[in-house]
C-alpha positions as a Markdown table, in Angstrom:
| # | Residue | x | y | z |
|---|---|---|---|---|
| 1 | Unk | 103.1 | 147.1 | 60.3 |
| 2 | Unk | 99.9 | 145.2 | 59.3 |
| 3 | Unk | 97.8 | 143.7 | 62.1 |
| 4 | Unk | 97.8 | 140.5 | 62.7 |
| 5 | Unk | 94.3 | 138.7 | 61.2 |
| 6 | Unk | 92.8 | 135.1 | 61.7 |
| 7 | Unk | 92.3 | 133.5 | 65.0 |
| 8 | Unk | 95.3 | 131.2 | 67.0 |
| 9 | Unk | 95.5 | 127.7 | 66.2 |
| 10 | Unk | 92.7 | 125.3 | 67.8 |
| 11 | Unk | 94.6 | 123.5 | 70.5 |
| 12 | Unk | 94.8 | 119.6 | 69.4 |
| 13 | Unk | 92.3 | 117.5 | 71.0 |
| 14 | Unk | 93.4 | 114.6 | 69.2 |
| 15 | Unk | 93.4 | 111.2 | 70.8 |
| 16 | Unk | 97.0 | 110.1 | 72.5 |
| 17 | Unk | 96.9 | 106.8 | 71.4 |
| 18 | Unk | 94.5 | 105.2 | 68.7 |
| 19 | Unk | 91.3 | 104.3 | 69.8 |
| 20 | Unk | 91.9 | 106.6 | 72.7 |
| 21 | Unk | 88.9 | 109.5 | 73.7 |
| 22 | Unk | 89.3 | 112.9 | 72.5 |
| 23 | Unk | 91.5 | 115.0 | 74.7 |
| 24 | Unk | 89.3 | 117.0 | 77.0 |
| 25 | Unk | 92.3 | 120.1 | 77.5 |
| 26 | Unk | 92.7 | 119.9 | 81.3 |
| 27 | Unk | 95.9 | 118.9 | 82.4 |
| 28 | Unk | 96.6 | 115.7 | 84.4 |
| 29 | Unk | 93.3 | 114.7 | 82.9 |
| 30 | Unk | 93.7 | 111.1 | 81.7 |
| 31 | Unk | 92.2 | 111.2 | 78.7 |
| 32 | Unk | 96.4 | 112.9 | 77.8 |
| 33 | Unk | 97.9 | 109.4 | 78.9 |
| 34 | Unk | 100.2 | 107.8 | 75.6 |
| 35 | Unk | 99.7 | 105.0 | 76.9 |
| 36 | Unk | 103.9 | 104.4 | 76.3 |
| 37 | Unk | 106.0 | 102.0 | 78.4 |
| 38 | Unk | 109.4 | 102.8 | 76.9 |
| 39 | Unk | 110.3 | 106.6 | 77.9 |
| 40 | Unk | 112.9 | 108.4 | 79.7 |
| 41 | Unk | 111.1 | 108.4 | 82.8 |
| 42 | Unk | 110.3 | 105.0 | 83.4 |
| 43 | Unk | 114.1 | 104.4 | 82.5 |
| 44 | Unk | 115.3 | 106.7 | 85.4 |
| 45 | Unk | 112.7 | 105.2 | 87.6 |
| 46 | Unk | 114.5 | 101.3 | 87.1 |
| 47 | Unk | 118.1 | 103.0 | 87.2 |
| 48 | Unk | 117.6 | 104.6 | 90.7 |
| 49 | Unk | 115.3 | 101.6 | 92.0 |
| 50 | Unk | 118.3 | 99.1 | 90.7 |
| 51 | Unk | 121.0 | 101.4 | 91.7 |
| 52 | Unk | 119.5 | 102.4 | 94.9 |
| 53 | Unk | 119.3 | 98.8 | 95.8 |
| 54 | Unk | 122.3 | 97.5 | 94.8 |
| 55 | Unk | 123.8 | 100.0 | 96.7 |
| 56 | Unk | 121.6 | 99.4 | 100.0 |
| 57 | Unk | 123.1 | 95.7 | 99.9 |
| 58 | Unk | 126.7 | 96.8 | 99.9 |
| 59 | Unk | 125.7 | 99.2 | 102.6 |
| 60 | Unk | 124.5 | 96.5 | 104.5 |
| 61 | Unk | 127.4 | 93.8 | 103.9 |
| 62 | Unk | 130.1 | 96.9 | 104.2 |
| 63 | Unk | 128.3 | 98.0 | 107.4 |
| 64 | Unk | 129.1 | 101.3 | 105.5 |
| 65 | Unk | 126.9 | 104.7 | 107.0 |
| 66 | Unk | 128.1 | 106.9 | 103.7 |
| 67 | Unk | 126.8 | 103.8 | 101.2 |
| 68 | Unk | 123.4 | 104.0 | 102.7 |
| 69 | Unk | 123.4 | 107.6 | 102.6 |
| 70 | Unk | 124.3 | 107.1 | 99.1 |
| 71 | Unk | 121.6 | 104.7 | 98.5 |
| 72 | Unk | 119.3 | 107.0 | 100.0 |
| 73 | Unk | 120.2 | 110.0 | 97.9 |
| 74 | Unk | 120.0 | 108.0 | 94.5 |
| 75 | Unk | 116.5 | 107.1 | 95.9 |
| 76 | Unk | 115.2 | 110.5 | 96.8 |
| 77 | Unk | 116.8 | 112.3 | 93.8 |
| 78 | Unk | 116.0 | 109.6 | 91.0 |
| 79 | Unk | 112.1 | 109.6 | 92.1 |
| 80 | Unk | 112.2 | 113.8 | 91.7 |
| 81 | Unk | 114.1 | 113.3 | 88.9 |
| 82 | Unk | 111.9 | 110.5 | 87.2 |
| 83 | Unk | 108.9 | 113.0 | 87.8 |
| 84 | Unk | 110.2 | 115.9 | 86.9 |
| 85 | Unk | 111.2 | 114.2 | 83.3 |
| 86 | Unk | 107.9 | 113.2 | 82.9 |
| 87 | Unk | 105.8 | 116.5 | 83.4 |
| 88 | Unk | 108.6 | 118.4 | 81.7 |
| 89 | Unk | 109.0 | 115.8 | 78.2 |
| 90 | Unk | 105.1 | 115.0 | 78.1 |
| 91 | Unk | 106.0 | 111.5 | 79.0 |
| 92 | Unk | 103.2 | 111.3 | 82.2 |
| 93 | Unk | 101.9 | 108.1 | 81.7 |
| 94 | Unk | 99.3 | 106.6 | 84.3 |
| 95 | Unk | 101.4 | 103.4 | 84.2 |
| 96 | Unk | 104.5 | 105.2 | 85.5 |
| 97 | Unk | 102.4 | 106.4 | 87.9 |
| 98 | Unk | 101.7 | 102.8 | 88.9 |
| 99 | Unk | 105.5 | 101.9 | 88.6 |
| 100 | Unk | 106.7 | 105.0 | 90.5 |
| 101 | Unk | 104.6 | 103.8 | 93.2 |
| 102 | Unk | 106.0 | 100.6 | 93.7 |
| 103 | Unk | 109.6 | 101.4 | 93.0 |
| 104 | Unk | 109.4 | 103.9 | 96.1 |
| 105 | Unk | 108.5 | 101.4 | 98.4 |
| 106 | Unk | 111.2 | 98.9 | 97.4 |
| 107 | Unk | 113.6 | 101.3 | 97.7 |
| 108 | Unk | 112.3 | 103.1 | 100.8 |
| 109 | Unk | 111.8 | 99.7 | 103.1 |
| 110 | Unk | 115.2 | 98.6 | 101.9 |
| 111 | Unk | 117.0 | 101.6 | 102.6 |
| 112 | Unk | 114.9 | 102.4 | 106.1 |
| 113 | Unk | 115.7 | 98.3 | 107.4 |
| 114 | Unk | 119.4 | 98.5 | 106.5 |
| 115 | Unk | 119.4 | 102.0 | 109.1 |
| 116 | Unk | 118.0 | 100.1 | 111.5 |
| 117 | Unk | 121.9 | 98.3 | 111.7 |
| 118 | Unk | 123.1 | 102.1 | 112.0 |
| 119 | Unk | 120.2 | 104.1 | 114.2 |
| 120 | Unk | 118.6 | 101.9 | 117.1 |
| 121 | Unk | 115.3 | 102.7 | 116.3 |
| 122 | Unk | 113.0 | 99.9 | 115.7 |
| 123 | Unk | 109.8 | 101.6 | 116.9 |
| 124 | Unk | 110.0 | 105.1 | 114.9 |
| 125 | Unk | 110.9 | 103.0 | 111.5 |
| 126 | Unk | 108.3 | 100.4 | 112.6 |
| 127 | Unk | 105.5 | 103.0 | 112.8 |
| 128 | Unk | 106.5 | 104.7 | 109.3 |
| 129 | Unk | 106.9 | 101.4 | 107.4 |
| 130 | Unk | 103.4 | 100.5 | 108.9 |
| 131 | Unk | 102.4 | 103.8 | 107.5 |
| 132 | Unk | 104.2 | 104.0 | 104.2 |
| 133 | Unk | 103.6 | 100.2 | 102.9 |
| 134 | Unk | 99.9 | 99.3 | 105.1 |
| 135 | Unk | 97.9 | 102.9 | 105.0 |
| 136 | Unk | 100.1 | 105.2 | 102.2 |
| 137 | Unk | 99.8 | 102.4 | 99.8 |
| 138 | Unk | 96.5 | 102.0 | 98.9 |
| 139 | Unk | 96.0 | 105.7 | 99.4 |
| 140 | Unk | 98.2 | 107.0 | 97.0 |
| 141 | Unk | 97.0 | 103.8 | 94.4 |
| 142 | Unk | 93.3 | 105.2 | 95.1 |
| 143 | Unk | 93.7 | 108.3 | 93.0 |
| 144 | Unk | 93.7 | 106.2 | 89.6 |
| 145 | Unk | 90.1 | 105.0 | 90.2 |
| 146 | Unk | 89.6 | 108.3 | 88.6 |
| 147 | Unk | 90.5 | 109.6 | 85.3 |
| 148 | Unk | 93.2 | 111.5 | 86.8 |
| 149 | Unk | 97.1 | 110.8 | 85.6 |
| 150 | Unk | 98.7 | 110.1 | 88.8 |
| 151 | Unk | 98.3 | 111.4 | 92.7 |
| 152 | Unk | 100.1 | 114.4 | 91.4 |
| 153 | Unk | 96.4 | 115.9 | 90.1 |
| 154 | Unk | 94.2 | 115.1 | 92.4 |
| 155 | Unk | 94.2 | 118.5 | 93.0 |
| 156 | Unk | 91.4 | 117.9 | 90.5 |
| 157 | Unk | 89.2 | 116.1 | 92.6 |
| 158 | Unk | 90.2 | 117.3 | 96.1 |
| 159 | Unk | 92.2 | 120.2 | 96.9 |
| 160 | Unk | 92.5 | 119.1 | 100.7 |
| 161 | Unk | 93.1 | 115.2 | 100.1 |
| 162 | Unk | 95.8 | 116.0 | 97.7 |
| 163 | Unk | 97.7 | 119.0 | 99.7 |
| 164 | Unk | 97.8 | 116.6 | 102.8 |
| 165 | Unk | 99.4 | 113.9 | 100.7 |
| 166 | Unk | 100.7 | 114.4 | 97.6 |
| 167 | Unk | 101.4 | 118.2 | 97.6 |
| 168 | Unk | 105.0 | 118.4 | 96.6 |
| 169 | Unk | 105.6 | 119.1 | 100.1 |
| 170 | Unk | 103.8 | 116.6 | 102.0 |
| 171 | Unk | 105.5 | 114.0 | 99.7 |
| 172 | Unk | 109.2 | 115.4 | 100.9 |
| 173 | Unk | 108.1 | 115.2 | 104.3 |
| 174 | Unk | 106.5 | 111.7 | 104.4 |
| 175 | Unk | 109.8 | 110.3 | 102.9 |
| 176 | Unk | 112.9 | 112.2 | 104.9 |
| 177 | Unk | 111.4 | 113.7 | 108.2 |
| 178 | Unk | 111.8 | 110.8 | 109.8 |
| 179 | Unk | 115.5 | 109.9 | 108.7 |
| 180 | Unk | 116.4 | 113.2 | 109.3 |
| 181 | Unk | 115.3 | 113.7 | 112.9 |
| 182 | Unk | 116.7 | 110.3 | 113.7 |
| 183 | Unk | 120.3 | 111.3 | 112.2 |
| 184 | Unk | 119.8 | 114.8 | 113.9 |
| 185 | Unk | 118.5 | 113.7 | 117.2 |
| 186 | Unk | 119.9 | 110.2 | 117.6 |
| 187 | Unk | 119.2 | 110.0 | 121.5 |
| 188 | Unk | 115.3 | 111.9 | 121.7 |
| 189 | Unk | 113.8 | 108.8 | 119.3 |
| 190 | Unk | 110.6 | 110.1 | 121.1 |
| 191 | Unk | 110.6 | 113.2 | 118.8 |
| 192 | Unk | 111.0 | 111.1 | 115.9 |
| 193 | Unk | 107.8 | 108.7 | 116.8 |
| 194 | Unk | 105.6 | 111.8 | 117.6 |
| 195 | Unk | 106.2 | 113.0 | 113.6 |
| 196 | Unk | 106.1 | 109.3 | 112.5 |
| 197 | Unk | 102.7 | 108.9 | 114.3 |
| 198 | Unk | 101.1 | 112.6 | 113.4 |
| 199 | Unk | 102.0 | 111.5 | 109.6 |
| 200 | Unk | 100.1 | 108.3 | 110.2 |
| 201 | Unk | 97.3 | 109.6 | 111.5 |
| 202 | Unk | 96.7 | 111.9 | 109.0 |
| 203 | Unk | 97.7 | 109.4 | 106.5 |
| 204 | Unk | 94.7 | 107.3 | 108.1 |
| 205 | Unk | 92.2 | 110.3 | 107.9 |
| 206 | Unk | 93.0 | 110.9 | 104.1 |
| 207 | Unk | 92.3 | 107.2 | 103.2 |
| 208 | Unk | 88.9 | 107.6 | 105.0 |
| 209 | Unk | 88.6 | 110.6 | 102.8 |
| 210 | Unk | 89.2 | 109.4 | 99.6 |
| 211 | Unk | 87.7 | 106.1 | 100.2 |
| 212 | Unk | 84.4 | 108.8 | 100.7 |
| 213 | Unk | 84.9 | 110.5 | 97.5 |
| 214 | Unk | 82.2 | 109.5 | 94.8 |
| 215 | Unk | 83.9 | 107.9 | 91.6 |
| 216 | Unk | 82.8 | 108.9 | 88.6 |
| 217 | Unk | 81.1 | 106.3 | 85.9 |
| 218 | Unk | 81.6 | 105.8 | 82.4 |
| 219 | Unk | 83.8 | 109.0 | 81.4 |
| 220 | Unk | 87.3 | 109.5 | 80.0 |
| 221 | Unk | 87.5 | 112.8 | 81.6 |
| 222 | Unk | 88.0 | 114.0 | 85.2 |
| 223 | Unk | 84.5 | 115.2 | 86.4 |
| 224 | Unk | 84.3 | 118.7 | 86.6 |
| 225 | Unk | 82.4 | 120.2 | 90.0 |
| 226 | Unk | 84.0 | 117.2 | 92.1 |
| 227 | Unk | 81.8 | 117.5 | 95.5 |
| 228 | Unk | 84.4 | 117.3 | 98.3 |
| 229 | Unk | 84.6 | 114.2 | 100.6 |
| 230 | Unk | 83.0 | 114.4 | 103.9 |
């Protein structure tokens, strides 16, 4: 059998969109952004946002516990789903990053007020609305004042900030831990406020972090040899 001669194919460096920088090769850089509104993922993301909240509102006129589960499922598996579409077809864009963002917290503050009608638990949801929409906000929007696709590699730029908040993980947690001990442990809310107010505190420490971090000028690529925040 004769060896095999010649070297592999260069890897294409070539510019996403025209008039866009060279492609640096680092993953979740965003020099690899399309720069494409129309894709499957930012479909998904409008179908479970709209579907989400059109079923939220008949929850709420029904007074019907399995339509706001519903509504709460189509939420949580539309934004993995919306995700998962994008890394897997190529289709991260730092747009739907943008769009992802917002779409969560119009379904999540829809879906966690209509529970209030279900769960009496007005302190809990109060603190993890204050955290989600006040403090998580503008710390998972922060992340694009780098060249970085979304929150979902700023593993790039800070290995702690990122595992705290936007680790797969972290992200699961900040969104059902508190629905769950609430449905779980209806009558020890107290429980539920002690997670609701650890996640904000820490949520409170990151955006001091980040806030820290130095932001790059003038480049297309995410800075290689980030310093960590203090």
């Amino acid at each position: 059998m004769a060896a095999r001669t010649g070297h592999p194919p260069a890897a294409d460096r070539s510019p996403r969109y025209p008039g866009g920088p060279v492609r640096c090769g680092v993953r979740g850089c965003g020099c690899e952004d399309p720069r494409v509104l129309l894709n499957a993922a930012n479909a998904v993301t409008v179908l479970r946002t709209v579907a989400s909240l059109g079923l939220v509102v008949a929850a709420s006129v029904a007074h019907s516990w399995p339509l706001l589960l519903a509504a709460y499922l189509t939420y949580w598996i539309g934004d993995s789903a919306d995700g998962n579409i994008a890394r897997f077809q190529h289709q991260e864009t730092r747009f739907g990053a943008y769009f992802d963002v917002i779409c969560d917290r119009i379904n999540c503050i829809s879906c966690a007020l209509v529970f209030l009608q279900f769960v009496d638990a007005p302190w809990p949801i109060a603190v993890f609305l204050f955290q989600f929409v006040i403090v998580d906000l503008p710390l998972t929007l922060l992340p694009m004042r780098w060249p970085v696709l979304s929150p979902n590699y700023f593993h790039l730029i800070d290995p702690l900030a990122y595992t705290l908040n936007w680790h797969v993980v972290a992200k699961v947690t900040n969104t059902t831990l508190l629905i769950t001990l609430l449905v779980v442990l209806p009558d020890q809310q107290w429980i539920a406020l002690v997670a609701a107010s650890t996640v904000l505190v820490i949520k409170l420490w990151s955006l001091n972090r980040v806030l820290r971090l130095t932001v790059p000028k003038d480049t297309p690529h995410v800075p290689q040899g980030m310093p960590a925040g203090a």
